[in-house]
N, C-alpha and C positions, 0 to 999 in steps of 0.2 A: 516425349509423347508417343503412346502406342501409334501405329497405324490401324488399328481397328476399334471400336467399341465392344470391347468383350465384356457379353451379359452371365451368367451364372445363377440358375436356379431360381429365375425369375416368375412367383407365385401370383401376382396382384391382380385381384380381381377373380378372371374368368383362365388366366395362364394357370400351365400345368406346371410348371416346375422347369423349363425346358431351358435348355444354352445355348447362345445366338453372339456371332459377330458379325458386325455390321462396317464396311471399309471406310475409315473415312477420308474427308476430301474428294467424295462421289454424290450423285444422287440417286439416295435410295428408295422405293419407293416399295409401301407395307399395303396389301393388299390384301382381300378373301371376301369371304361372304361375312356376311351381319351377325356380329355376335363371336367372329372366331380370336375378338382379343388385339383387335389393332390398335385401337385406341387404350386399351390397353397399357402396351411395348409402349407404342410412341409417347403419351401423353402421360401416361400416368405411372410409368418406368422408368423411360430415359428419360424425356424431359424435367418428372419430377424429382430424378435425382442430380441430376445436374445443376437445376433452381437451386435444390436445397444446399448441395456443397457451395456456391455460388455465395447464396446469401448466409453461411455460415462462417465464408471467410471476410466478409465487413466488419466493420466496427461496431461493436452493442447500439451507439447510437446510428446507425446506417439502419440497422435492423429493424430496428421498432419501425420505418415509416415502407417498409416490403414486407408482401404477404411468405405466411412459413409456410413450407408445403412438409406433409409429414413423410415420413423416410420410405420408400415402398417395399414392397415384399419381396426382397431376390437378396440371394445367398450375397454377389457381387457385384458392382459394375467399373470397367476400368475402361480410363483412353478418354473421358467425360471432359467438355470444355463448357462454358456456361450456355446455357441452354436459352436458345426463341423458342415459343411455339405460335402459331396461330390457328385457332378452331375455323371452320368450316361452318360460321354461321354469318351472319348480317347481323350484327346491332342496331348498327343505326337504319336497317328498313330502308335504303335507296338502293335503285338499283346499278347508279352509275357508280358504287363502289368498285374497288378494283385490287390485285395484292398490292400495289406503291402506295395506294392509298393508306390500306389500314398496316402498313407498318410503318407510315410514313415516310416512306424513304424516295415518296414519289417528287417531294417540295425540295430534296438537296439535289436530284436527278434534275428537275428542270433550272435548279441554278448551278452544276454543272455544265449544261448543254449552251444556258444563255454568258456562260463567262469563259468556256475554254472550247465552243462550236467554230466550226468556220464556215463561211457563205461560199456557196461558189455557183455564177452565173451559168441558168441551164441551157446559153445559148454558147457561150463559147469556152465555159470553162474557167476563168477565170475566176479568184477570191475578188468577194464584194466586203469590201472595206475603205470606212474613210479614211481618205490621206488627210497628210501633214506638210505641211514645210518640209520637216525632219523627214517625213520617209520617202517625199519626193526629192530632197538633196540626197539621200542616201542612196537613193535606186538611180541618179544619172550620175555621180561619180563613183559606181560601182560597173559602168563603161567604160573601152580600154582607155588608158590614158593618154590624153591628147584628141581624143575625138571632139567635134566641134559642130555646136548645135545651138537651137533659136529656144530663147525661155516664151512661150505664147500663150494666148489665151483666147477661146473661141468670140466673135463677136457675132451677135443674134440679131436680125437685122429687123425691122417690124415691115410690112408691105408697101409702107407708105413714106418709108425712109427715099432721100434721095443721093444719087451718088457724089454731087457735091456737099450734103452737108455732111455724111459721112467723111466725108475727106477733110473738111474743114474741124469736125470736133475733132476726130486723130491727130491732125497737128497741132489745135489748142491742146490738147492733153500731152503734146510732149513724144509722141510716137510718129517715130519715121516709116517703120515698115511695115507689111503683112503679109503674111501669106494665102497666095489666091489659090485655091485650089491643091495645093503644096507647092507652089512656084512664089519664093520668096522674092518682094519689089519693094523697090524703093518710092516714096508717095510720088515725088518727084518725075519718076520714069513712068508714073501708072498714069497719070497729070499728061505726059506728054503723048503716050499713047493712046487718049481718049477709051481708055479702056473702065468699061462702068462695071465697078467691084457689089455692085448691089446683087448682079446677077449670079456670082458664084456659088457654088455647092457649098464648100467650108469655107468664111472667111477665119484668117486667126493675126490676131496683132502681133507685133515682136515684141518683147517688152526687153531683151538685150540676146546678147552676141556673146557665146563664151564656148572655152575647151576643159575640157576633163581635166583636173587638176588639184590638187589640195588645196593649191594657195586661193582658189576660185570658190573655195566653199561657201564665205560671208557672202561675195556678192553675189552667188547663186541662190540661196537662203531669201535674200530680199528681192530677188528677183522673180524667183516662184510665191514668196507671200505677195508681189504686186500682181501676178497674173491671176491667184486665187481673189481677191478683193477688185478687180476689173472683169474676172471673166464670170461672176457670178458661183463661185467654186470651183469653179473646169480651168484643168492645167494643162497644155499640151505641148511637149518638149519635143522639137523638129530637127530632125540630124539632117544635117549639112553633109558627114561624110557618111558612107555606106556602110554596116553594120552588118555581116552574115550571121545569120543564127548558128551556133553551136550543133541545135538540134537537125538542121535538115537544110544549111547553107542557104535560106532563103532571105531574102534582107529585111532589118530591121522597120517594122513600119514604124510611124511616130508612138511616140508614149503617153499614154491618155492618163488622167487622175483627175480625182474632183474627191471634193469634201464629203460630199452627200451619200448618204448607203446605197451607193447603185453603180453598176457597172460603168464604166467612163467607156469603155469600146461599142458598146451597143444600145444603154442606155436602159438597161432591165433593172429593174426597183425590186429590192427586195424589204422586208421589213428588220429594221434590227432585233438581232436575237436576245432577248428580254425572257424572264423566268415566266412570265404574265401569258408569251408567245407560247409557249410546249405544255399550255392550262388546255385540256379536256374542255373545259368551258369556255375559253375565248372563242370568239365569233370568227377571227380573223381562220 
């Protein structure tokens, strides 16, 4: 394939017979005053000889159901690949037409966006996406190996809860520990201390005890799917041993997830990216 569109002796219409190459794989843009033959070149040169070779190499029956455009006036044209155009009118009379619109390429641009976009919170940065079991086992044994951490889940306390019955459903439910504040206790010592967990900032249940490891996978798995179905979506996974970030040696805080399309560190709601969301027309 040429690199240019070389035209030769191109008469149609209002042109004089003149020779023009045009680069391709650029944007070229044909300009002048009214009448000096733009439309012309563009529409009724190149692109109608383009159309025409186009639709000349289909099948007879392809044929019949595409308009023929008849051959234009010029000696030559070479470097031709099938030809778009689009005129420069309004058909349909609105005025929130737009180009994605009328070549339609705007309805596979918004289900590109809603099936390979990513979210990311505009408070901290992070991607907003729901987790899984699967991408929450994946994301804490992909911690060094042997580090050792609490599978938890937030508990939300209503105003009117009191610190014994709290205590009292946690151990009918089978749960020993929690953590208050991030200081992990056993009910027992929280029991002897008179210490009323209604008052803390975070409370978070344990729902077990485990270390980084292959063999720990099943019973991590079940372990975060009980913290998702007790903590109302919200998972939060509490290291026991210290964790330096790679990035700037500061230590690992806890690891937040949750099911729901919304940040688990901050709690920013975003809407899920849907073809419906990048419509001109939605409200949202």
């Amino acid at each position: 394939m040429k690199d240019s569109i070389v035209i030769r002796g191109a008469r149609q219409h209002n042109l004089k017979g003149f020779d023009l190459e045009i680069p391709r794989r650029t944007v070229t843009v044909v300009t002048g005053p009214s009448g000096s033959g733009k439309s012309s070149l563009a529409f009724d040169t190149i692109y109608a000889e383009g159309q025409r070779r186009y639709v000349e190499s289909l099948s007879s029956y392809a044929r019949q159901f595409l308009e023929r455009m008849e051959k234009p006036d010029v000696d030559s044209v070479e470097g031709l690949s099938p030809a778009v155009a689009i005129e420069q009118k309004n058909p349909t009379k609105t005025s929130r037409s737009t180009v994605g619109t009328a070549t339609e390429i705007y309805d596979y641009l918004r289900l590109l966006w809603a099936r390979v976009g990513h979210t990311f919170c505009p408070n901290c940065g992070r991607e907003i996406k729901p987790d899984t079991v699967q991408s929450v086992t994946d994301a804490v044994l992909a911690l060094p190996s042997g580090t050792r951490f609490y599978v938890t889940f937030p508990l939300r306390l209503s105003n009117k809860v009191t610190h014994d019955v709290v205590m009292e459903n946690l151990r009918a439910q089978g749960f020993l520990r929690v953590a208050v504040d991030g200081s992990v206790m056993h009910l027992d010592e929280i029991a002897g201390s008179r210490r009323d967990i209604t008052r803390a900032k975070e409370l978070l249940v344990v729902v077990d005890r485990l270390a980084v490891s292959a063999e720990s996978s099943g019973r991590l798995s079940d372990a975060i799917g009980t913290a998702f179905a007790e903590g109302e979506g919200d998972c939060v996974i509490l290291l026991a041993d210290q964790i330096l970030s790679p990035v700037d040696d500061s230590a690992v805080s806890p690891l937040r997830f949750t099911e729901r399309f919304e940040c688990p560190n901050d709690g920013a709601i975003a809407p899920a990216p849907t073809p419906q969301l990048f419509s001109f027309n939605n409200p949202r």
